[in-house]
C-alpha positions in Angstrom: 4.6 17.9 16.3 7.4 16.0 15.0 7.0 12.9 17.1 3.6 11.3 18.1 3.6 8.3 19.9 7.2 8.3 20.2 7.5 7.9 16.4 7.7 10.2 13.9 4.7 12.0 12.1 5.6 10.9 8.8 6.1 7.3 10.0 2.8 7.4 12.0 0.7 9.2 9.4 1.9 6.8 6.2 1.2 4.0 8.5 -2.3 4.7 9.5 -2.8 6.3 5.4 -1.6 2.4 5.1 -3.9 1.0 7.5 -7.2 2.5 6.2 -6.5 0.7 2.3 -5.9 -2.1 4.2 -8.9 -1.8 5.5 -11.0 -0.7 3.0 -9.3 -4.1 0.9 -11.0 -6.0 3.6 -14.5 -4.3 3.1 -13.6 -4.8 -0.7 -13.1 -8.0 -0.3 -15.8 -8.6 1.5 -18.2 -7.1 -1.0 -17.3 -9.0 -3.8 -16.8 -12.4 -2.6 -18.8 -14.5 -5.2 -22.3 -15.2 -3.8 -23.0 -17.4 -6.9 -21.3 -20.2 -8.3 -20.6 -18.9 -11.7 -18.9 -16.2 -10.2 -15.1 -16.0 -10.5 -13.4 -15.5 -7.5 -10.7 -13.8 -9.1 -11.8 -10.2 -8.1 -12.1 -11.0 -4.2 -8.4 -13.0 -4.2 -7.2 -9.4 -5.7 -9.0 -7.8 -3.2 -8.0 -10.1 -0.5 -4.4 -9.7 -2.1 -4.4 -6.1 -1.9 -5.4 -6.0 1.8 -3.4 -8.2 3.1 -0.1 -6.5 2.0 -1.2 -3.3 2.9 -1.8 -4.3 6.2 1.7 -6.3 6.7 3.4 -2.5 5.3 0.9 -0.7 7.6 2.2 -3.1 10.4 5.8 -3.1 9.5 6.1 0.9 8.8 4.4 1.1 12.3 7.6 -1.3 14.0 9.9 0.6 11.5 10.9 -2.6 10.0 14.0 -2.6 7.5 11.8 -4.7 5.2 9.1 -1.9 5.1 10.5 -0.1 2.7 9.9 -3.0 -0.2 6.3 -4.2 1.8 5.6 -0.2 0.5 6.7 -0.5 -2.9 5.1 -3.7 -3.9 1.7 -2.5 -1.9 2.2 0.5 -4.4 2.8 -1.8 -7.1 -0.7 -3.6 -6.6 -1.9 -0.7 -7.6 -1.0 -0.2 -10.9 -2.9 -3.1 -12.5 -5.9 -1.1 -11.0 -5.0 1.8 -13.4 -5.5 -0.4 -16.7 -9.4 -1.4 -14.8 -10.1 2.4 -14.4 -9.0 3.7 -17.6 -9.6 0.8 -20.4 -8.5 1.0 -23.7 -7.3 5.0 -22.9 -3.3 4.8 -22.5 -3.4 8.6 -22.7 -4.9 8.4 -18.8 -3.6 5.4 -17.3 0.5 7.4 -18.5 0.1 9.9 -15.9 -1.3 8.3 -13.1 1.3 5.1 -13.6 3.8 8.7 -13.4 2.2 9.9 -10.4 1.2 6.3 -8.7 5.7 5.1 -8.9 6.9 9.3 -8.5 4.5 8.8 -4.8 6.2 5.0 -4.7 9.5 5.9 -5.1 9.3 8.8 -2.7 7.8 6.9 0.4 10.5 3.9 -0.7 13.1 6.3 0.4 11.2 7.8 3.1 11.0 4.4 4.6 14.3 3.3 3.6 15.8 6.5 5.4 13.8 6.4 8.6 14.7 2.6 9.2 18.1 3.2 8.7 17.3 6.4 11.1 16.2 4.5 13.6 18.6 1.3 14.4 21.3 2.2 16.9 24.3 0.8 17.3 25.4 -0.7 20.6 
């Protein structure tokens, strides 16, 4: 089970993992484009934000891209104003999920980094 597709089954699982926020940042986006004028649209640009980069590392994780690697990382990255939303006013909460949101980061950075570099052959 080590290659599916002809790619790898981390490569191919993180890319479709990838694909689904991507998706769901679509749907998210959809939901809370302003429907009134005195709404902000600052939540569905976020959204819209969020999607679209997860998509492009989805995409590029998929080709094996060198550039995946940082597509991942700042994808990730979106995520941790989210963490300030979810928990507000706690720091005690938001401390160890920014610890497990960059440990997760960091460890797919290198995953990425290390399969691209895996991948390229020299002629």
């Amino acid at each position: 089970m080590s290659n599916v597709l002809g790619r790898r089954f981390g490569v191919v699982l993180l890319a479709a993992v990838l694909l689904a926020a991507g998706l769901a940042g679509l749907a998210a986006f959809w939901r809370v484009w302003p429907r009134t004028p005195a709404t902000s649209p600052l939540a569905a640009l976020f959204a819209l934000a969020w999607s679209s980069t997860y998509l492009a590392a989805a995409l590029l994780t998929w080709r094996g891209s060198r550039v995946a690697a940082p597509v991942f990382l700042t994808a990730v990255g979106l995520l941790l104003p989210i963490l300030f939303f979810v928990f507000p006013g706690n720091q005690l909460h938001v401390l160890p999920s920014f610890v497990i949101t960059s440990t997760l980061g960091l460890l797919g950075f290198r995953y990425l980094r290390a399969s691209s570099t895996r991948d390229v052959t020299v002629r």
